[in-house]
PDB file of N, CA, C and O in Angstrom:
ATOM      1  N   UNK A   1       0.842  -1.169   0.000  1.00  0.00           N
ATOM      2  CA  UNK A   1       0.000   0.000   0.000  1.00  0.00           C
ATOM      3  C   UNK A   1       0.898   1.248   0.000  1.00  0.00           C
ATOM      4  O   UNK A   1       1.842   1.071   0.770  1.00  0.00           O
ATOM      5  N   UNK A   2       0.919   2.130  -0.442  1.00  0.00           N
ATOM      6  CA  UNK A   2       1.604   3.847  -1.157  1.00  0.00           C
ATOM      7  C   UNK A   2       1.487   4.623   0.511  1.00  0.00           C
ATOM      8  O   UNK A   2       0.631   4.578   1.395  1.00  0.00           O
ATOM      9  N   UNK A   3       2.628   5.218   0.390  1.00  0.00           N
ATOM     10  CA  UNK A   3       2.660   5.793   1.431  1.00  0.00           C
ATOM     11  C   UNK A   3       1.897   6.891   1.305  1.00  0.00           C
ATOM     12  O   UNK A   3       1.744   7.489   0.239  1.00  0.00           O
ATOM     13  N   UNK A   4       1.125   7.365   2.927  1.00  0.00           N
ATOM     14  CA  UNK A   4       0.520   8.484   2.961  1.00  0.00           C
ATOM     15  C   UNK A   4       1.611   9.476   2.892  1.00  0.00           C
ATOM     16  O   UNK A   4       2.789   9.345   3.226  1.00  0.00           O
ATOM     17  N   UNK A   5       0.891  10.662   2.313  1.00  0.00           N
ATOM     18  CA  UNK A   5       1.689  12.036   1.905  1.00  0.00           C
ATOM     19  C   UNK A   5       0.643  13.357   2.626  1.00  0.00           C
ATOM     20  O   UNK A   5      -0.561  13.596   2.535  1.00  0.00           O
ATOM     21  N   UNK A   6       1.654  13.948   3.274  1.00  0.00           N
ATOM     22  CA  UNK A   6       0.769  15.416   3.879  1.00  0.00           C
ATOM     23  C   UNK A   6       0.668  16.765   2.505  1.00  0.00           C
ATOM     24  O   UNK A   6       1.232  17.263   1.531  1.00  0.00           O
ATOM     25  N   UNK A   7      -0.006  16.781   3.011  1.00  0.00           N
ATOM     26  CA  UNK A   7      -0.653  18.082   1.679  1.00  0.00           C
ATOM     27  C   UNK A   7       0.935  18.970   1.826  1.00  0.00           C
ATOM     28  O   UNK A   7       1.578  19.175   0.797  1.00  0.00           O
ATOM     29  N   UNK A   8       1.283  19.288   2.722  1.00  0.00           N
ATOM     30  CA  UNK A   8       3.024  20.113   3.026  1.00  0.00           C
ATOM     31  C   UNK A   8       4.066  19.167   2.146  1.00  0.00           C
ATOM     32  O   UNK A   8       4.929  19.515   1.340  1.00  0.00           O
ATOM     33  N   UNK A   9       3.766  18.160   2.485  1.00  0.00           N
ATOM     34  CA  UNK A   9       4.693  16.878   1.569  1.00  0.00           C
ATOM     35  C   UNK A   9       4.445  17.311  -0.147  1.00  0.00           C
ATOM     36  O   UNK A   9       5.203  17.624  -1.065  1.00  0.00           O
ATOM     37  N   UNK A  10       3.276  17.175  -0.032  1.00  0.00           N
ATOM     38  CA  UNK A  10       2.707  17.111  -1.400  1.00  0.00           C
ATOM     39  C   UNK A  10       3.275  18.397  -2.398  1.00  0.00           C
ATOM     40  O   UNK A  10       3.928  18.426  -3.442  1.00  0.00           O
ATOM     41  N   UNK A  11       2.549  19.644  -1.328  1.00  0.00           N
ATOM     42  CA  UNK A  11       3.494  21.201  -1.971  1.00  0.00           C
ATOM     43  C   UNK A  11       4.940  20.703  -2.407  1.00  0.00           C
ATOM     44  O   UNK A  11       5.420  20.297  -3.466  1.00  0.00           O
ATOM     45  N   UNK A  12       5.357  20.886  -1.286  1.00  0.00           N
ATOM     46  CA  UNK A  12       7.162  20.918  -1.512  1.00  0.00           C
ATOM     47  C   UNK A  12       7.617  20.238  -3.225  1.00  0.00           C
ATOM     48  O   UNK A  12       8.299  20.678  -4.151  1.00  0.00           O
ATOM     49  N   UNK A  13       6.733  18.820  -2.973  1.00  0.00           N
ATOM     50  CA  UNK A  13       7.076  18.817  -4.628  1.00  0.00           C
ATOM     51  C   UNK A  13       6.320  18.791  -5.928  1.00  0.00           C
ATOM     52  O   UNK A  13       6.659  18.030  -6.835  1.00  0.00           O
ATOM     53  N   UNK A  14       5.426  19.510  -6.018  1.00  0.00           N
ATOM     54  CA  UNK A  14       4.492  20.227  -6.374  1.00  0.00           C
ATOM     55  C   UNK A  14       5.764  21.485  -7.227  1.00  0.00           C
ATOM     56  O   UNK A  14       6.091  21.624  -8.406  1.00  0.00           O
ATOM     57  N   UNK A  15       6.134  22.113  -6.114  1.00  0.00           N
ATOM     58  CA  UNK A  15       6.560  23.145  -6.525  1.00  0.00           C
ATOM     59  C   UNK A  15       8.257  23.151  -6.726  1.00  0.00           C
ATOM     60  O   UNK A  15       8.929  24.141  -7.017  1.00  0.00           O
ATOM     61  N   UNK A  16       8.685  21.961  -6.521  1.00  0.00           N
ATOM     62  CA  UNK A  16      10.254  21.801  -7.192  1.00  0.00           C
ATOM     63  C   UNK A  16       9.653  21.105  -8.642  1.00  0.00           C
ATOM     64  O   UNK A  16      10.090  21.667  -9.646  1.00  0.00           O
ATOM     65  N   UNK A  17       8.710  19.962  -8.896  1.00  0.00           N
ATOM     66  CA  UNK A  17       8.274  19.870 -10.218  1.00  0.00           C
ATOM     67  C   UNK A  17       7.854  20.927 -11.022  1.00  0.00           C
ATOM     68  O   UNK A  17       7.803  20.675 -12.226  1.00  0.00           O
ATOM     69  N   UNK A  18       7.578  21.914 -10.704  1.00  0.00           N
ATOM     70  CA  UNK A  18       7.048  22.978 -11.631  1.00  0.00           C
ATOM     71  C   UNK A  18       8.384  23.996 -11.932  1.00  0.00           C
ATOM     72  O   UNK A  18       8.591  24.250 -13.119  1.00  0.00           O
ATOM     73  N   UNK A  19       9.308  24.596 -10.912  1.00  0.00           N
ATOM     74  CA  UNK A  19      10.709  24.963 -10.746  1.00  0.00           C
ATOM     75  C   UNK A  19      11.200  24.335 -11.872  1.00  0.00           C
ATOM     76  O   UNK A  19      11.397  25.041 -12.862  1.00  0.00           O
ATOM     77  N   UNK A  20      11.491  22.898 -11.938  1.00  0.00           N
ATOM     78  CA  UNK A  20      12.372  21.926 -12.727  1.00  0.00           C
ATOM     79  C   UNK A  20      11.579  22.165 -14.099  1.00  0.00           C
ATOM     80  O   UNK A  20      12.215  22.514 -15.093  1.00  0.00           O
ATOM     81  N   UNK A  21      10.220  21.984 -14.155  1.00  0.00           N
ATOM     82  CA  UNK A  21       9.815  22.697 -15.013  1.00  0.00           C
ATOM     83  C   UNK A  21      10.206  23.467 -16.133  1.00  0.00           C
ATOM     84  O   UNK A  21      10.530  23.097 -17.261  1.00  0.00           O
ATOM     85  N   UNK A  22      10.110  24.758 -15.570  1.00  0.00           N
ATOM     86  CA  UNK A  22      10.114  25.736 -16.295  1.00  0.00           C
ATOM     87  C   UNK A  22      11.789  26.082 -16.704  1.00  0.00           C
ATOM     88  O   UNK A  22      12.028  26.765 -17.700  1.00  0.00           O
ATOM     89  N   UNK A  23      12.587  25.693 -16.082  1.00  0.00           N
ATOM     90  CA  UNK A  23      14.310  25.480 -15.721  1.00  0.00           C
ATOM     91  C   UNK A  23      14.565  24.415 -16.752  1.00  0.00           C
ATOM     92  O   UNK A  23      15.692  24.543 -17.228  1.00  0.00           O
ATOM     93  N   UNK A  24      13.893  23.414 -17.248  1.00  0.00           N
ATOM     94  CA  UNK A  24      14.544  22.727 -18.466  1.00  0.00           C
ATOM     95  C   UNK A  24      13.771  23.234 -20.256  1.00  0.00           C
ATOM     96  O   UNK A  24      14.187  23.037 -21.398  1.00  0.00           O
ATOM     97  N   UNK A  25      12.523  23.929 -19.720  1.00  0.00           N
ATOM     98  CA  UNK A  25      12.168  24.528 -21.164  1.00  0.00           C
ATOM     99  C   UNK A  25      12.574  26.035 -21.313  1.00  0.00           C
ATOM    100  O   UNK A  25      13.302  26.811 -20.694  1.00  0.00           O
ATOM    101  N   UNK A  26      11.559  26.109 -22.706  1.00  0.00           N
ATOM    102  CA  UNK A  26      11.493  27.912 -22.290  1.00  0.00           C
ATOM    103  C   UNK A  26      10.146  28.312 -22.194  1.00  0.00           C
ATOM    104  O   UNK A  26       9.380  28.646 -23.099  1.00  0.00           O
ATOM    105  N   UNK A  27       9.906  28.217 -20.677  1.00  0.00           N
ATOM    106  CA  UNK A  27       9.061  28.426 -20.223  1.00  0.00           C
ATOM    107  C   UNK A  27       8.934  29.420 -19.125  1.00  0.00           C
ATOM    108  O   UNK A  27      10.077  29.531 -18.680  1.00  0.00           O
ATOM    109  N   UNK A  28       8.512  29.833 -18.771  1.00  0.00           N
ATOM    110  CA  UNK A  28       8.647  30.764 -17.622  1.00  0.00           C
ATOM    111  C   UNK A  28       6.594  30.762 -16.830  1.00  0.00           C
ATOM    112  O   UNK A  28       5.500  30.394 -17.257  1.00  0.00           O
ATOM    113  N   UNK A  29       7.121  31.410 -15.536  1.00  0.00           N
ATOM    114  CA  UNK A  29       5.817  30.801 -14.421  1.00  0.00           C
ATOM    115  C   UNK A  29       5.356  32.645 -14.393  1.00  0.00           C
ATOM    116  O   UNK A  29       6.015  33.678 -14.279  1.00  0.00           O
ATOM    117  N   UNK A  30       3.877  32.328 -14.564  1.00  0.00           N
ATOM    118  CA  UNK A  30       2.784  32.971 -14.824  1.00  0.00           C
ATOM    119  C   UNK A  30       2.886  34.296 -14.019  1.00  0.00           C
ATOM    120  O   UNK A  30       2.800  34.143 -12.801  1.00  0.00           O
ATOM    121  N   UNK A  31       3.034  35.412 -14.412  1.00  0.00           N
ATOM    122  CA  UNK A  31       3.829  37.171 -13.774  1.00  0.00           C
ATOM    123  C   UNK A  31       3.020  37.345 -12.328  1.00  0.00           C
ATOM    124  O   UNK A  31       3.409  38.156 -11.487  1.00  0.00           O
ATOM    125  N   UNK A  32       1.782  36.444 -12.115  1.00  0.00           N
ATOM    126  CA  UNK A  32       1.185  36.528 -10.680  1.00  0.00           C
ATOM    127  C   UNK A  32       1.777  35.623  -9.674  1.00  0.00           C
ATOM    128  O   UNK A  32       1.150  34.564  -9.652  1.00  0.00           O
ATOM    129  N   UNK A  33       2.904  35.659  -8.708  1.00  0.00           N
ATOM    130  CA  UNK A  33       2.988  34.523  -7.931  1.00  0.00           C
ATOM    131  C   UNK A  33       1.540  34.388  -7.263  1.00  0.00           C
ATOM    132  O   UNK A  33       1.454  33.233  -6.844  1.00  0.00           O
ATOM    133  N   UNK A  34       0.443  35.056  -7.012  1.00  0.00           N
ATOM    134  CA  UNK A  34      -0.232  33.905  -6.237  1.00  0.00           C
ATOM    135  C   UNK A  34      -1.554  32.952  -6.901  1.00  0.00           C
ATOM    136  O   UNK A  34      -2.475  32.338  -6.363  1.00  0.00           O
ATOM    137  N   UNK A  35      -1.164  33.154  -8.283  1.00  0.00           N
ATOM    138  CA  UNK A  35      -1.914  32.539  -9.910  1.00  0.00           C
ATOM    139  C   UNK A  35      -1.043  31.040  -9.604  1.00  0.00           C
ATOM    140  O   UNK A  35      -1.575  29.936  -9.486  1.00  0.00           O
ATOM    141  N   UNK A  36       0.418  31.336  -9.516  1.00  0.00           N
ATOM    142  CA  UNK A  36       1.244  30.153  -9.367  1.00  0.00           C
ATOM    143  C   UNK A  36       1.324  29.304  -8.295  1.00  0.00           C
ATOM    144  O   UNK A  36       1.488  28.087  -8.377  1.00  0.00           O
ATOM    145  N   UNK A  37       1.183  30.085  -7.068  1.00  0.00           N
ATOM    146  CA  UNK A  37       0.661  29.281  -5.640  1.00  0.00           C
ATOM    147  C   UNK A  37      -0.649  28.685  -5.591  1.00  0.00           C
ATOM    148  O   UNK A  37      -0.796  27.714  -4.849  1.00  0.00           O
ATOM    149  N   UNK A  38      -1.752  29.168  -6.353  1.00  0.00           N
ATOM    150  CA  UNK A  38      -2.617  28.419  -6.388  1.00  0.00           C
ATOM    151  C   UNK A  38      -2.777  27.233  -7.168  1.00  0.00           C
ATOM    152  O   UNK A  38      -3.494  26.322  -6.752  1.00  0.00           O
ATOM    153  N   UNK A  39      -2.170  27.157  -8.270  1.00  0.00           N
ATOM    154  CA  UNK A  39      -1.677  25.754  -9.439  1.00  0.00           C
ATOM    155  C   UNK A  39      -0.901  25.238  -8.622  1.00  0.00           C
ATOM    156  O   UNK A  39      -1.292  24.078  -8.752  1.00  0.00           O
ATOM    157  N   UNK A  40      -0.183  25.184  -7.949  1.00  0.00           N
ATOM    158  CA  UNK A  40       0.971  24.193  -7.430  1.00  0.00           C
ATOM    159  C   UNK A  40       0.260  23.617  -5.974  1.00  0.00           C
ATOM    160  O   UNK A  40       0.626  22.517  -5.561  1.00  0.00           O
ATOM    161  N   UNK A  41      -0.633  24.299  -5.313  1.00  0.00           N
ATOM    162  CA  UNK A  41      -1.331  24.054  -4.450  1.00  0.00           C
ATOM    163  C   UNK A  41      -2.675  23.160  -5.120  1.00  0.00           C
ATOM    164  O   UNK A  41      -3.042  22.271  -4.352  1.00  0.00           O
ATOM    165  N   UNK A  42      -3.343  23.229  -6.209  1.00  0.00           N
ATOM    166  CA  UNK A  42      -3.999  22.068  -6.768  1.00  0.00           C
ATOM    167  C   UNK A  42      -3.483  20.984  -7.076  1.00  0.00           C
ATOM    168  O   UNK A  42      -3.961  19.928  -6.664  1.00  0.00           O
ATOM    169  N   UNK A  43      -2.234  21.039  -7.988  1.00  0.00           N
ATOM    170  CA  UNK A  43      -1.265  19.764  -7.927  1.00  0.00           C
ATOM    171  C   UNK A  43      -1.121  18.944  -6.712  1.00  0.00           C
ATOM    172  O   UNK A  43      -1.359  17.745  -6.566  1.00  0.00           O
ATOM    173  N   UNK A  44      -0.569  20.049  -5.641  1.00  0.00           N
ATOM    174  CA  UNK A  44      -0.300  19.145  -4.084  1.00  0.00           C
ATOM    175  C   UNK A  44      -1.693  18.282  -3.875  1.00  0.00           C
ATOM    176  O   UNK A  44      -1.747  17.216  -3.261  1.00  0.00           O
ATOM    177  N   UNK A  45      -2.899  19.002  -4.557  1.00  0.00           N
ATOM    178  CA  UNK A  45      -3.915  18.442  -3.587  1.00  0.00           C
ATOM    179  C   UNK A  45      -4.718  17.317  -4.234  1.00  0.00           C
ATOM    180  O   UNK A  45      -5.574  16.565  -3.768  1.00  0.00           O
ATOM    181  N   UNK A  46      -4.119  17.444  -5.595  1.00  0.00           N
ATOM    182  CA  UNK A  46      -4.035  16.158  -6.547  1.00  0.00           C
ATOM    183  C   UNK A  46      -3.601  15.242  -6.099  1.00  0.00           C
ATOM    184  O   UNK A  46      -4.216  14.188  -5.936  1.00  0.00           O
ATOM    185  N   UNK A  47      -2.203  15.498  -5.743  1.00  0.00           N
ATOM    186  CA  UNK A  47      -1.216  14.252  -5.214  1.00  0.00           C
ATOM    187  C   UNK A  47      -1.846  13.732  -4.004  1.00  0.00           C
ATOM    188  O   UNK A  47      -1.935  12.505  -4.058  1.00  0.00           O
ATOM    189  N   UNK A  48      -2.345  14.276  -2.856  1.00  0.00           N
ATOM    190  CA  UNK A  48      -2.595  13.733  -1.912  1.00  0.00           C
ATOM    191  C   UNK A  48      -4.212  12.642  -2.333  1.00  0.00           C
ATOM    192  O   UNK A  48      -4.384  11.435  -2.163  1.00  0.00           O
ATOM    193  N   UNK A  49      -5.082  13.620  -2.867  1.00  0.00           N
ATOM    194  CA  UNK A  49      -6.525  12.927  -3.017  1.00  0.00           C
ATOM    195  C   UNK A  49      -6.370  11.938  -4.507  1.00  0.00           C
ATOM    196  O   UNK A  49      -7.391  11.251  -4.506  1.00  0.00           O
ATOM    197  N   UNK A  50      -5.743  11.669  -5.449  1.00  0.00           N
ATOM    198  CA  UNK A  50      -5.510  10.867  -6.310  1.00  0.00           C
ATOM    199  C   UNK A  50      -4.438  10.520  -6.660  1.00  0.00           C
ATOM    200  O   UNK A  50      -4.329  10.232  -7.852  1.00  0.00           O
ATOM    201  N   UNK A  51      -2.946  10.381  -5.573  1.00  0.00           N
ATOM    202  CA  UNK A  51      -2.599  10.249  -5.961  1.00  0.00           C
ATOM    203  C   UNK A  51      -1.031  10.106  -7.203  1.00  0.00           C
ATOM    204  O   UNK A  51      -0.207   9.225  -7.446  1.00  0.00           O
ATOM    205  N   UNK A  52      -1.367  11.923  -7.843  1.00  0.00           N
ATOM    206  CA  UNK A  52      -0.942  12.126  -8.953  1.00  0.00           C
ATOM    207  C   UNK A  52      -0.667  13.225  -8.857  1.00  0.00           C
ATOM    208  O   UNK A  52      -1.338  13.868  -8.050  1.00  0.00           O
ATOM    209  N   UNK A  53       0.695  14.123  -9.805  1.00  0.00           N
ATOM    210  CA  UNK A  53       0.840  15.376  -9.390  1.00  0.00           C
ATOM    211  C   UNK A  53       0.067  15.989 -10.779  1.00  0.00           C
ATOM    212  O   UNK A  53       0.643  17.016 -11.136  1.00  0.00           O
ATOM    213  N   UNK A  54      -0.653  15.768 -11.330  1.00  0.00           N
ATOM    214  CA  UNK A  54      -1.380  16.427 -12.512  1.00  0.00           C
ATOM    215  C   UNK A  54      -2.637  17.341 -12.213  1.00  0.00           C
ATOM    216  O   UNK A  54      -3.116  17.601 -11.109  1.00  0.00           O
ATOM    217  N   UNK A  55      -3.000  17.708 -13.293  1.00  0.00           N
ATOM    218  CA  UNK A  55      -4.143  18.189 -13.524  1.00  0.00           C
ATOM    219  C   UNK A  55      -5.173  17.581 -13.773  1.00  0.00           C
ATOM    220  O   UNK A  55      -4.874  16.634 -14.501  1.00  0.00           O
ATOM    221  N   UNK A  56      -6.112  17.601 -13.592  1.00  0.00           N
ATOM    222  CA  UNK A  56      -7.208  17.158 -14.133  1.00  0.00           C
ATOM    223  C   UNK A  56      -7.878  17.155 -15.863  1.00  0.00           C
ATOM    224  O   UNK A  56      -8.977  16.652 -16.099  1.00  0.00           O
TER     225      UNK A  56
END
């Protein structure tokens, strides 16, 4: 059985996946940080309730 993960767990890499992200394309993260805290905070909450660090 998958280890449980805390939603804090979940952020932290949430938001080094999105970092690593944008750091290997050319991409760059959205001119609102809190547009970007809220996407990386759905991811976390992805990961915890399904799982998965995606989107829906």
């Amino acid at each position: 059985m998958p280890k449980e993960i805390t939603f804090d767990e979940a952020l932290t890499r949430a938001k080094r996946m999105s970092e690593r992200y944008v750091e290997k394309g050319p991409y760059e993260f959205f001119p609102l940080p809190e547009i970007v805290e809220e996407v990386q905070g759905g991811l976390a909450k992805n990961l915890v309730e399904h799982g998965h660090l995606f989107c829906p």
